[in-house]
HTML snippet that shows the backbone in 3Dmol.js (N, CA, C, O; Angstrom):
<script src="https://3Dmol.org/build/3Dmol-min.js"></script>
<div id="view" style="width:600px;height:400px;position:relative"></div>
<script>
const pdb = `
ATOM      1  N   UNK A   1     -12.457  -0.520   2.796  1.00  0.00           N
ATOM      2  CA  UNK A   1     -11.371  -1.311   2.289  1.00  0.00           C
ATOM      3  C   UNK A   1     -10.060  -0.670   2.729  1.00  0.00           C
ATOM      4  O   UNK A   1      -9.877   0.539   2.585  1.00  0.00           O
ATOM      5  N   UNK A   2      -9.044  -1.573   3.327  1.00  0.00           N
ATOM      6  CA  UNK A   2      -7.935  -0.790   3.515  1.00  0.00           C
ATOM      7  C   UNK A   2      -6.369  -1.327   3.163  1.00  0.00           C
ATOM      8  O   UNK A   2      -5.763  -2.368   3.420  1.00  0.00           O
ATOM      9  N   UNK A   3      -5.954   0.174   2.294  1.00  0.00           N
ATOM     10  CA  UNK A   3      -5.886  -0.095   0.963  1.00  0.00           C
ATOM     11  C   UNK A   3      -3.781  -0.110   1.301  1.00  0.00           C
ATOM     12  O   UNK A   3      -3.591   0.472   2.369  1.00  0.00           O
ATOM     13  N   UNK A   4      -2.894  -0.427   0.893  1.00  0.00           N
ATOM     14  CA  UNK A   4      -1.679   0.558   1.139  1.00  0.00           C
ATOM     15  C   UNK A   4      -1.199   0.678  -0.333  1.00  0.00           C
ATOM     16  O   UNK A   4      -1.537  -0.003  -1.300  1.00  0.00           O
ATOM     17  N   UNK A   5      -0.065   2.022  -0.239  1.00  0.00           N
ATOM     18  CA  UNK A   5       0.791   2.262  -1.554  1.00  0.00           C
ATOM     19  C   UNK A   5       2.025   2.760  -1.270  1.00  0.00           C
ATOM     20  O   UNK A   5       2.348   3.828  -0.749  1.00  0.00           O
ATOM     21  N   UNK A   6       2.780   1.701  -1.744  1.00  0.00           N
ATOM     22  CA  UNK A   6       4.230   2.179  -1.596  1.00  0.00           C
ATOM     23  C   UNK A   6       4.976   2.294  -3.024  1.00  0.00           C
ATOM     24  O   UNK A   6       5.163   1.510  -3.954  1.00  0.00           O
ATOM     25  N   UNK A   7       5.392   3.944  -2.703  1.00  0.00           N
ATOM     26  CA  UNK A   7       6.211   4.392  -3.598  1.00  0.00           C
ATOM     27  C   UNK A   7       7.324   5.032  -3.258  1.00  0.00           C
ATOM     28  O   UNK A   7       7.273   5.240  -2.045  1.00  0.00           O
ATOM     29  N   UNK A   8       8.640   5.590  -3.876  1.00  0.00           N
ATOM     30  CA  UNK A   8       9.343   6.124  -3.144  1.00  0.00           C
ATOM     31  C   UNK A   8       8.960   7.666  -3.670  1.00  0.00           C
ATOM     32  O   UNK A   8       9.562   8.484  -2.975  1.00  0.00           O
ATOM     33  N   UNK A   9       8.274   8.191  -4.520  1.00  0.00           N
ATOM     34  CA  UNK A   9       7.827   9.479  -5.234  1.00  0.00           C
ATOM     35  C   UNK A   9       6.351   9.514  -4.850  1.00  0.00           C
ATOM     36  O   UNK A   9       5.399   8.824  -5.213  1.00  0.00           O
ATOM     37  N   UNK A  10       6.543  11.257  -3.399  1.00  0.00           N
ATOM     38  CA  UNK A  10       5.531  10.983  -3.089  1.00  0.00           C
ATOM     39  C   UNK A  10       4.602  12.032  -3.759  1.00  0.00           C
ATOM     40  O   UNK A  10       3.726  12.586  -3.094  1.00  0.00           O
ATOM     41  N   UNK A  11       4.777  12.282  -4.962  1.00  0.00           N
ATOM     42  CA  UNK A  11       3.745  13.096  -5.915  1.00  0.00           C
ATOM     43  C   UNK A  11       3.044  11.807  -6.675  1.00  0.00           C
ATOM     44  O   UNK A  11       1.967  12.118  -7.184  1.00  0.00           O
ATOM     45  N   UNK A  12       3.452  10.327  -6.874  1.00  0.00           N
ATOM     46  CA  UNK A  12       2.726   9.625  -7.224  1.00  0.00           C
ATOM     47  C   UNK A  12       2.024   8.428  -6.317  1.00  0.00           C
ATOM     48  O   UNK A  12       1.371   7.415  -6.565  1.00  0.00           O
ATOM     49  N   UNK A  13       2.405   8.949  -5.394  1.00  0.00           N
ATOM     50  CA  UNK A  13       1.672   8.178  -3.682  1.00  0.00           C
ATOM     51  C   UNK A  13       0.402   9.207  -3.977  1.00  0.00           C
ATOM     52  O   UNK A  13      -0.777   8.940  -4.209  1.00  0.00           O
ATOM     53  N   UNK A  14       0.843  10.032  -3.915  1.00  0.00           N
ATOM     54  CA  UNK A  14      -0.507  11.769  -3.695  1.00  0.00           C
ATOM     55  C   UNK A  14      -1.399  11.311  -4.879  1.00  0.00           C
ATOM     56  O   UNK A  14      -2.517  11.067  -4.424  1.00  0.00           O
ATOM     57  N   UNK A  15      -1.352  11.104  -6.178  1.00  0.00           N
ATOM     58  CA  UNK A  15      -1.896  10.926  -7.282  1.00  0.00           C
ATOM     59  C   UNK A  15      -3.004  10.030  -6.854  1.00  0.00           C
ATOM     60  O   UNK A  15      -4.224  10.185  -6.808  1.00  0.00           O
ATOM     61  N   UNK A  16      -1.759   8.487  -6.386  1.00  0.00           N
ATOM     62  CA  UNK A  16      -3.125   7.699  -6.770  1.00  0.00           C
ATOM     63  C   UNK A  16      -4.220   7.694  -5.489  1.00  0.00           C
ATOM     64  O   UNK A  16      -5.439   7.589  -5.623  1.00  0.00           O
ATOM     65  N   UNK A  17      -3.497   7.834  -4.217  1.00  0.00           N
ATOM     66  CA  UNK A  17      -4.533   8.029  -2.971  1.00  0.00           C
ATOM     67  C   UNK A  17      -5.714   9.128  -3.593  1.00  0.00           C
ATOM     68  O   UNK A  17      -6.930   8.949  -3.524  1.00  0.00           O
ATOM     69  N   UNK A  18      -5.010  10.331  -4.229  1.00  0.00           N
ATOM     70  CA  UNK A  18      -6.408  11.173  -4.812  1.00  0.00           C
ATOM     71  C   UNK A  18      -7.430  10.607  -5.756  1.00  0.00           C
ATOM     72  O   UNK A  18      -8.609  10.926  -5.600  1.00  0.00           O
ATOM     73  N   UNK A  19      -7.053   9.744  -6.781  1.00  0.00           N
ATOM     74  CA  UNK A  19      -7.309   9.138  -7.523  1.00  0.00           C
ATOM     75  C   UNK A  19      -8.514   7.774  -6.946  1.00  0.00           C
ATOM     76  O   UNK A  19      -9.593   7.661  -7.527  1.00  0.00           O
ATOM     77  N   UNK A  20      -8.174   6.925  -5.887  1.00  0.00           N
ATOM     78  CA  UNK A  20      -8.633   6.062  -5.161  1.00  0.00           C
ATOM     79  C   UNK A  20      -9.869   6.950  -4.407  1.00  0.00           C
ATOM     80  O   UNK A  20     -10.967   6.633  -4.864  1.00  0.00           O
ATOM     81  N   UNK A  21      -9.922   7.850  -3.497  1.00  0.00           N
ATOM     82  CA  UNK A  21     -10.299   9.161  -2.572  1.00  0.00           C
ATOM     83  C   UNK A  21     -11.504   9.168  -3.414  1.00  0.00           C
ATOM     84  O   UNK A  21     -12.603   8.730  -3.074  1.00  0.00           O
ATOM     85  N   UNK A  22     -11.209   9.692  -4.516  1.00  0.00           N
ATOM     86  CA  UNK A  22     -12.240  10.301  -6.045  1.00  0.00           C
ATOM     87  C   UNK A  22     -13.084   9.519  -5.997  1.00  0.00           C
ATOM     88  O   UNK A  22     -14.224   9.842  -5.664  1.00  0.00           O
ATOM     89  N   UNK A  23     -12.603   7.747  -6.455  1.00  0.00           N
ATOM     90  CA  UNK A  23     -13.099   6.951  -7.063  1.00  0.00           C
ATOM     91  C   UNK A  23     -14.652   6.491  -5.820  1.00  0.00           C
ATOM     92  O   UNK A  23     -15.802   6.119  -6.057  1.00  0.00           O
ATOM     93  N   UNK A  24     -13.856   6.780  -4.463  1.00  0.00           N
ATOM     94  CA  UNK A  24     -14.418   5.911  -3.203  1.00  0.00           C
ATOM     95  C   UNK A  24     -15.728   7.069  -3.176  1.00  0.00           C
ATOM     96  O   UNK A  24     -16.915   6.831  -2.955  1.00  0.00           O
ATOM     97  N   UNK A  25     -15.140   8.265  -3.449  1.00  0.00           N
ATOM     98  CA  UNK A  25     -16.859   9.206  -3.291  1.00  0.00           C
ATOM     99  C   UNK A  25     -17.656   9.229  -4.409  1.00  0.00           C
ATOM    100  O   UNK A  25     -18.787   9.658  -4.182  1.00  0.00           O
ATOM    101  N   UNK A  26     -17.457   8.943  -5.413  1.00  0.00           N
ATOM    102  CA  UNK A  26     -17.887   8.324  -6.452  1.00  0.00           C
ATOM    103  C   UNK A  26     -19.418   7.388  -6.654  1.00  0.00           C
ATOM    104  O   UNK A  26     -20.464   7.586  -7.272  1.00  0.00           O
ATOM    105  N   UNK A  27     -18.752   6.017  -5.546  1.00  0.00           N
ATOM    106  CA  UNK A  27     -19.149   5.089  -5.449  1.00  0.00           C
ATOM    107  C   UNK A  27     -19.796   4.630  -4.123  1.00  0.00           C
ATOM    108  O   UNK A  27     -20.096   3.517  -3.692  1.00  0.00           O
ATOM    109  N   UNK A  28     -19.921   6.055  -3.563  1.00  0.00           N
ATOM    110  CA  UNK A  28     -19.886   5.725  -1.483  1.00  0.00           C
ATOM    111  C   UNK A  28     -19.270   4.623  -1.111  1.00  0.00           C
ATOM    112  O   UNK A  28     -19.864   3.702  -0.551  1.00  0.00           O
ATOM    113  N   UNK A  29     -17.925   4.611  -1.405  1.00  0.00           N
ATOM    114  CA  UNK A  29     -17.095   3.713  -0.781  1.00  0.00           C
ATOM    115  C   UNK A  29     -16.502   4.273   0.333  1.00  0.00           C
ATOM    116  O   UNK A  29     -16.652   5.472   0.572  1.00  0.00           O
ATOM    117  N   UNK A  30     -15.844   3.545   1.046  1.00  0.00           N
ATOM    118  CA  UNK A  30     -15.002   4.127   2.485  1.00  0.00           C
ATOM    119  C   UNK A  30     -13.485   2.965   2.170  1.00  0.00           C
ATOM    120  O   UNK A  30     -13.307   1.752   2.066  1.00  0.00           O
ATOM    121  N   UNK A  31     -12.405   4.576   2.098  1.00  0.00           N
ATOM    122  CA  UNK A  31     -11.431   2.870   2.070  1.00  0.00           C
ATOM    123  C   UNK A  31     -10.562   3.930   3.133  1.00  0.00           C
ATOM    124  O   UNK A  31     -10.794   5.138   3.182  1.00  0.00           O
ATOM    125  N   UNK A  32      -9.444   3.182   4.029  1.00  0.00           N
ATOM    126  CA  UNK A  32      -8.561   3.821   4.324  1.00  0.00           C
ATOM    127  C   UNK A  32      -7.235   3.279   3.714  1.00  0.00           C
ATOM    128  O   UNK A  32      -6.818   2.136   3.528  1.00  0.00           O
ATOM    129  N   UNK A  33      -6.562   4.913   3.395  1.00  0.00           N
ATOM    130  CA  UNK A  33      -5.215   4.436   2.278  1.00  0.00           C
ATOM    131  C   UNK A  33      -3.875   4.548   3.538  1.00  0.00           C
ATOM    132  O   UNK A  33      -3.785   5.407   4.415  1.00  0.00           O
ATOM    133  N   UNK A  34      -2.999   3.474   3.295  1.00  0.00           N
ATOM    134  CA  UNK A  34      -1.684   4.370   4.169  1.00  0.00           C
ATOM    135  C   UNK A  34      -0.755   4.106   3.106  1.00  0.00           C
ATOM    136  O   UNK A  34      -0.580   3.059   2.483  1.00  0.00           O
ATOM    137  N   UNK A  35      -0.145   5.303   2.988  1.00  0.00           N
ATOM    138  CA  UNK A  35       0.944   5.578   2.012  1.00  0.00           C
ATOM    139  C   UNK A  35       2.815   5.346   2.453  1.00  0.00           C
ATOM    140  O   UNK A  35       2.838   5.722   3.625  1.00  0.00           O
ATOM    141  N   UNK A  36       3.612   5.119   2.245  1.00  0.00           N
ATOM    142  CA  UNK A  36       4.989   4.044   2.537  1.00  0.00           C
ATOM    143  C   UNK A  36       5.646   4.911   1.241  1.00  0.00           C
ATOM    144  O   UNK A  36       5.132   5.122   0.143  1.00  0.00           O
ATOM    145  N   UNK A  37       6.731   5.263   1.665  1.00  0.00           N
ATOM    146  CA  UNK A  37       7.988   5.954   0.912  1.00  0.00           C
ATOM    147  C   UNK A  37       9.381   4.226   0.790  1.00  0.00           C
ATOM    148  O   UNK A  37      10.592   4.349   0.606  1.00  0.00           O
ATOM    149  N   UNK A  38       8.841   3.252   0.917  1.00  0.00           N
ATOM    150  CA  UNK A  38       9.922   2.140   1.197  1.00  0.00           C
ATOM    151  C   UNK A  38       9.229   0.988   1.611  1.00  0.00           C
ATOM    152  O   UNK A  38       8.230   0.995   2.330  1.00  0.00           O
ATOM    153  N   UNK A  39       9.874  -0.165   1.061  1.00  0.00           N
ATOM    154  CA  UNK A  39       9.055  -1.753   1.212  1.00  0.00           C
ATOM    155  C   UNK A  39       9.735  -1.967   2.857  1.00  0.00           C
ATOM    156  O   UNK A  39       9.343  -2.870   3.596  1.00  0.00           O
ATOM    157  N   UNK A  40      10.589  -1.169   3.174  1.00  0.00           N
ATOM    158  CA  UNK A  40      10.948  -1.516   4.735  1.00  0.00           C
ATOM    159  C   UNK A  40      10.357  -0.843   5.582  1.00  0.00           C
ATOM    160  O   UNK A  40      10.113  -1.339   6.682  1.00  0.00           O
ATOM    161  N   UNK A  41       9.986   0.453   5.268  1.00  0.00           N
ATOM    162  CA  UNK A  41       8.295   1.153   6.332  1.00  0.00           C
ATOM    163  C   UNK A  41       7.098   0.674   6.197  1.00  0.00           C
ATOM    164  O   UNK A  41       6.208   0.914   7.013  1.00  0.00           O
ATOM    165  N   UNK A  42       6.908  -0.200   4.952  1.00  0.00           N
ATOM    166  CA  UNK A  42       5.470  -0.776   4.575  1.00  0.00           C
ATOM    167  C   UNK A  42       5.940  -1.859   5.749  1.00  0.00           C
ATOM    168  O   UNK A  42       5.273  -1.727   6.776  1.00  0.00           O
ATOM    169  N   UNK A  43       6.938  -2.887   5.806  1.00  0.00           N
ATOM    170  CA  UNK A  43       7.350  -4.144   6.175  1.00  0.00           C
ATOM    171  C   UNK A  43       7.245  -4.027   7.740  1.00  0.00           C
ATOM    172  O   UNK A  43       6.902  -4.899   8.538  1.00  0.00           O
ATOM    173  N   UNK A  44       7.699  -2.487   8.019  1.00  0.00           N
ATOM    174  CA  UNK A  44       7.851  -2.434   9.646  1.00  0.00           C
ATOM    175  C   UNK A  44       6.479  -1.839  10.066  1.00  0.00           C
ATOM    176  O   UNK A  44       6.349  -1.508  11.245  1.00  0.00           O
ATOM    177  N   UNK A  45       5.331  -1.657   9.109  1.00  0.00           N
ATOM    178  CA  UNK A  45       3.775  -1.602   9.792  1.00  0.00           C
ATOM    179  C   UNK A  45       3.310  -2.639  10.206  1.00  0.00           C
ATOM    180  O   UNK A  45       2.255  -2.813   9.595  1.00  0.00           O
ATOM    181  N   UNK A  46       3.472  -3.388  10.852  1.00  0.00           N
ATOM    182  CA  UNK A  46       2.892  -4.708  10.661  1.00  0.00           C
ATOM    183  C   UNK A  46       1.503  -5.066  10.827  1.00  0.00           C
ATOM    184  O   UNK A  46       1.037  -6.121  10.395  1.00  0.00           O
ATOM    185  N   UNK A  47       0.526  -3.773  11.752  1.00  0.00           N
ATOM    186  CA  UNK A  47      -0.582  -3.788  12.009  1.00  0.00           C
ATOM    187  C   UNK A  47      -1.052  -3.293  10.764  1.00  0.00           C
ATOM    188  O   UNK A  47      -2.068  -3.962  10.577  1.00  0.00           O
ATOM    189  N   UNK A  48      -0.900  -2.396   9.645  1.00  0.00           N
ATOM    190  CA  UNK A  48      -1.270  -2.320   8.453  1.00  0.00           C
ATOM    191  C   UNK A  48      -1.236  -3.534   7.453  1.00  0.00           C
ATOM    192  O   UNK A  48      -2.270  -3.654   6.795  1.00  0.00           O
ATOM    193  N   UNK A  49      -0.173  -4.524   7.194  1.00  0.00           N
ATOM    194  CA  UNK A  49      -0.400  -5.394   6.587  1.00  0.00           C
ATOM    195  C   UNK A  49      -1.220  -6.383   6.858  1.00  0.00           C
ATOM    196  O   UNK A  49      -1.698  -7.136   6.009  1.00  0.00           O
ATOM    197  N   UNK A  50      -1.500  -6.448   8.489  1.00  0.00           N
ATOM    198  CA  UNK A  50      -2.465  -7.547   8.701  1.00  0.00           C
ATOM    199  C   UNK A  50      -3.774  -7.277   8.118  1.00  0.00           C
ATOM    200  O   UNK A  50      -4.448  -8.157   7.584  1.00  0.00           O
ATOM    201  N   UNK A  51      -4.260  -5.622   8.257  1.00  0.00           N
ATOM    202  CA  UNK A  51      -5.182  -5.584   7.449  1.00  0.00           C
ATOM    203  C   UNK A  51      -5.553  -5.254   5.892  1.00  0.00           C
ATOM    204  O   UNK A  51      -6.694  -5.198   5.434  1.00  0.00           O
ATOM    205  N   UNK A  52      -4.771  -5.121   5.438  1.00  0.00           N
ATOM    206  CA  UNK A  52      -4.722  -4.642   3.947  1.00  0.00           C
ATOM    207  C   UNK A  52      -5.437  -6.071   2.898  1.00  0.00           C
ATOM    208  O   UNK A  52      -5.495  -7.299   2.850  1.00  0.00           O
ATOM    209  N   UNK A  53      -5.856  -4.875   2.218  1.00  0.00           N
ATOM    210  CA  UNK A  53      -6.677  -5.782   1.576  1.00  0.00           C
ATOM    211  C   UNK A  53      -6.424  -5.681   0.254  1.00  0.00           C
ATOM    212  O   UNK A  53      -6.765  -6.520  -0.580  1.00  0.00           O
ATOM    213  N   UNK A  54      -5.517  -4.136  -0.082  1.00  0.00           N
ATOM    214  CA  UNK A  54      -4.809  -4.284  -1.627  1.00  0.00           C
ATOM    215  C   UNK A  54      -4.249  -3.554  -1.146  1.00  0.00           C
ATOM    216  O   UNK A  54      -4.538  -2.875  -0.161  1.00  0.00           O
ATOM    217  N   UNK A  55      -2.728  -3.582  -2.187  1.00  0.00           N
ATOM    218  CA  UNK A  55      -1.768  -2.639  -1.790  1.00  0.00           C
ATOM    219  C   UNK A  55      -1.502  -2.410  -3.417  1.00  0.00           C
ATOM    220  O   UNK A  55      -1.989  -3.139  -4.281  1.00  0.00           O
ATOM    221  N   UNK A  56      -0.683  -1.319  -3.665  1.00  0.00           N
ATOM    222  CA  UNK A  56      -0.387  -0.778  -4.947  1.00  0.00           C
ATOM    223  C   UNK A  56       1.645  -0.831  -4.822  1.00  0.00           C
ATOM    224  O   UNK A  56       2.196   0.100  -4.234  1.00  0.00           O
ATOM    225  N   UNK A  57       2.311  -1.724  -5.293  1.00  0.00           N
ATOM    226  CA  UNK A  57       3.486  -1.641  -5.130  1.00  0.00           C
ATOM    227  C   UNK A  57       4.347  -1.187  -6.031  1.00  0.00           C
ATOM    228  O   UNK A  57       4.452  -2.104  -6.845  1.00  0.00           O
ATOM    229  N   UNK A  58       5.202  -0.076  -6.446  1.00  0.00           N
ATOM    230  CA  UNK A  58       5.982   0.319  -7.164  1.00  0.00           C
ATOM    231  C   UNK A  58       6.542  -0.039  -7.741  1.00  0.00           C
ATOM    232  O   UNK A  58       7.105   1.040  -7.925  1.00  0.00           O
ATOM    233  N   UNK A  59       7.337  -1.023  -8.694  1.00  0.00           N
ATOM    234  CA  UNK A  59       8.188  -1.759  -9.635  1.00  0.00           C
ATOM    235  C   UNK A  59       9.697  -1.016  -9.495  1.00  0.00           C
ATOM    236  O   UNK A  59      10.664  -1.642  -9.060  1.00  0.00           O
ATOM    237  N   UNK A  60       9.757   0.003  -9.800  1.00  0.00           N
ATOM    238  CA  UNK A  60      10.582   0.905 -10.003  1.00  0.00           C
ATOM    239  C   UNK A  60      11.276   1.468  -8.402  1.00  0.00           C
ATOM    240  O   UNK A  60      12.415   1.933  -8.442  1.00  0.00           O
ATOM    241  N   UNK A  61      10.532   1.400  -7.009  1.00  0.00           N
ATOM    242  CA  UNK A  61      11.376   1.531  -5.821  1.00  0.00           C
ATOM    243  C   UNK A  61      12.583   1.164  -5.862  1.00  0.00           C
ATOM    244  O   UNK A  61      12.650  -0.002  -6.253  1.00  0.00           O
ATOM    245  N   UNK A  62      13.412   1.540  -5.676  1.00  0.00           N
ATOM    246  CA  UNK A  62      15.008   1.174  -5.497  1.00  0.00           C
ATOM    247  C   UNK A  62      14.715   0.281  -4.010  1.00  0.00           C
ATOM    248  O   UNK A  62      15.132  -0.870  -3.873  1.00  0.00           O
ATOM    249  N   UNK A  63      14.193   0.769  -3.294  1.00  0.00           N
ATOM    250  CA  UNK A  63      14.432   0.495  -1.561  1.00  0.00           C
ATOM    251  C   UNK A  63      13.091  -0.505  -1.135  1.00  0.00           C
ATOM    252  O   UNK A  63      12.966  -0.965   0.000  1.00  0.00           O
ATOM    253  N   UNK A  64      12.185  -0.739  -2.172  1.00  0.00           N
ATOM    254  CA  UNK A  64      11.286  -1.507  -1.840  1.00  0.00           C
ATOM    255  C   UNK A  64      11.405  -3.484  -1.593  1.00  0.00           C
ATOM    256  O   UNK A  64      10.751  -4.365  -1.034  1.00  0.00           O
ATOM    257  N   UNK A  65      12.527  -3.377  -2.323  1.00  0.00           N
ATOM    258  CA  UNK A  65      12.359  -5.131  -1.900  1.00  0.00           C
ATOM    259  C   UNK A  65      11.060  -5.724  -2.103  1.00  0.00           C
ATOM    260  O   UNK A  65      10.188  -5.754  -1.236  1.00  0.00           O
ATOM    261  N   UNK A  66      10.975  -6.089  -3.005  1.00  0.00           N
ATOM    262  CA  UNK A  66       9.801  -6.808  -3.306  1.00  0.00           C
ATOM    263  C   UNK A  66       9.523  -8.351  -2.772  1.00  0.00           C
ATOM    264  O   UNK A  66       8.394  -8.766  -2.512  1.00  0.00           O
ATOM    265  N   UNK A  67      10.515  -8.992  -2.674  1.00  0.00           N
ATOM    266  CA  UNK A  67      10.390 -10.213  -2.477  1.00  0.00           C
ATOM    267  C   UNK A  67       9.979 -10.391  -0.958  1.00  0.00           C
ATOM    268  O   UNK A  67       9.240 -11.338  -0.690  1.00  0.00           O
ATOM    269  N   UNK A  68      10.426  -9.505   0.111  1.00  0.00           N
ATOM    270  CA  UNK A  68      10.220  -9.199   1.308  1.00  0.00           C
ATOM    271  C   UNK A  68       8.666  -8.871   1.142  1.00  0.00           C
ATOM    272  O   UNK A  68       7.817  -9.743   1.328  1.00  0.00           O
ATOM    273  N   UNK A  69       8.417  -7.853   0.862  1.00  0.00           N
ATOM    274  CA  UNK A  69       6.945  -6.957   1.051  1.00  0.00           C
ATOM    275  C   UNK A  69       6.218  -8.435   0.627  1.00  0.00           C
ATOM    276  O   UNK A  69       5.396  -9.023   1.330  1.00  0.00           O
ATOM    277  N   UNK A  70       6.678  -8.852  -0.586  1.00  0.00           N
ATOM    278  CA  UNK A  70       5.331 -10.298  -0.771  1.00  0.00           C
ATOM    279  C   UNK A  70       5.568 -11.673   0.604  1.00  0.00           C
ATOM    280  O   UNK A  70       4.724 -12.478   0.997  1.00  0.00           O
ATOM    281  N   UNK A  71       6.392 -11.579   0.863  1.00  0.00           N
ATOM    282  CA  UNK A  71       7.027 -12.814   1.990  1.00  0.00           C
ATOM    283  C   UNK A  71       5.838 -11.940   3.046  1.00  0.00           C
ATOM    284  O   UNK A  71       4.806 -12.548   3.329  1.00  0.00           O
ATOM    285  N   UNK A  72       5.975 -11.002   3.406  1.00  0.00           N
ATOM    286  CA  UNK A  72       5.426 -10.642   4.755  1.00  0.00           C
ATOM    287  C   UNK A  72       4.080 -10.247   4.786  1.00  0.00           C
ATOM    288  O   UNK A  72       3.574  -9.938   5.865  1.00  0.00           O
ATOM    289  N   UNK A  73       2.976 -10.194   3.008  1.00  0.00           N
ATOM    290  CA  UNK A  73       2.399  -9.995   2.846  1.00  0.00           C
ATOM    291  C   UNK A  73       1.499 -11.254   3.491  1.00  0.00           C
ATOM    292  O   UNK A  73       0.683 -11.328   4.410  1.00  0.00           O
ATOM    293  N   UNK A  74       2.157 -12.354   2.383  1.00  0.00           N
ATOM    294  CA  UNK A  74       1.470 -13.999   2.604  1.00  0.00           C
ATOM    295  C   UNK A  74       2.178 -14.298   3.986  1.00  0.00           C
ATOM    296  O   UNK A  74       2.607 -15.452   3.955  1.00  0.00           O
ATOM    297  N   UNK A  75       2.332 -13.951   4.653  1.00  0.00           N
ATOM    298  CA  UNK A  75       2.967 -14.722   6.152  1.00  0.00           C
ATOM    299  C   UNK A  75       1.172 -14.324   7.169  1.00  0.00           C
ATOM    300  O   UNK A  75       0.576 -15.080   7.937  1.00  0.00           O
ATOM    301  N   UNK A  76       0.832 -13.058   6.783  1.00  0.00           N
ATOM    302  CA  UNK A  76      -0.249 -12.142   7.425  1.00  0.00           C
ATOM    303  C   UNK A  76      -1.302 -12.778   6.931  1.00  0.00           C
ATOM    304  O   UNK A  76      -2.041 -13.259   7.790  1.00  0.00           O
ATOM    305  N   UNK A  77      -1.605 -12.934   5.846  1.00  0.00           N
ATOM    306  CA  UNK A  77      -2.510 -13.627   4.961  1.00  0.00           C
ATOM    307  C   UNK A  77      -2.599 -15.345   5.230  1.00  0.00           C
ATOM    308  O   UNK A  77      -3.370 -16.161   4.725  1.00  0.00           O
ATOM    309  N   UNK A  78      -1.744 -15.498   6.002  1.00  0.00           N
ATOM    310  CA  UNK A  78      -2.218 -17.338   5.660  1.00  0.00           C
ATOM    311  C   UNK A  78      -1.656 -18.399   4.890  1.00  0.00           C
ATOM    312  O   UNK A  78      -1.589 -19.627   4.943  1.00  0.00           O
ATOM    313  N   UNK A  79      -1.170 -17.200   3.943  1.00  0.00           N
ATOM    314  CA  UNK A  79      -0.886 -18.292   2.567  1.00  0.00           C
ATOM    315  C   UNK A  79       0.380 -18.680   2.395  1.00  0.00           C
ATOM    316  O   UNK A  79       0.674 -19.436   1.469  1.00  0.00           O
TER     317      UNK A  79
END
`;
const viewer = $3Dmol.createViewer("view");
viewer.addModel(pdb, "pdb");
viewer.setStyle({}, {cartoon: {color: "spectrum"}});
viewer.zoomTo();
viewer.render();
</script>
């Protein structure tokens, strides 16, 4: 599964990728995580959003733009 998380605090990027990491050996899962300090480095991956299949988005980013990250989410998606 491949997963992204954008936060701008990257002790809680680190958390939950460890947290996810844990869960995936756990369960013999395989996910790959890519982690984003900003909804405009998530926005300018564009080969990551095509594949993402969940992302974890911050509420609290100052620099994330949310309305963007979801616009470019569903543009990749189809919807």
């Amino acid at each position: 599964m491949n997963i992204m998380i954008c936060d701008d605090r990257a002790k809680d990027r680190k958390s939950l990728s460890d947290l996810l990491n844990s869960y995936a050996g756990k369960k013999n899962y395989k996910f790959t995580i890519a982690e984003y300090a900003s909804g405009e480095l998530l926005c300018g991956d564009q080969s990551v959003l095509e594949k993402c299949q969940l992302f974890f988005l911050d509420i609290n980013t100052p620099k994330a733009r949310y309305a963007k990250v979801k616009r470019e989410y569903m543009l990749y998606k189809g919807e």
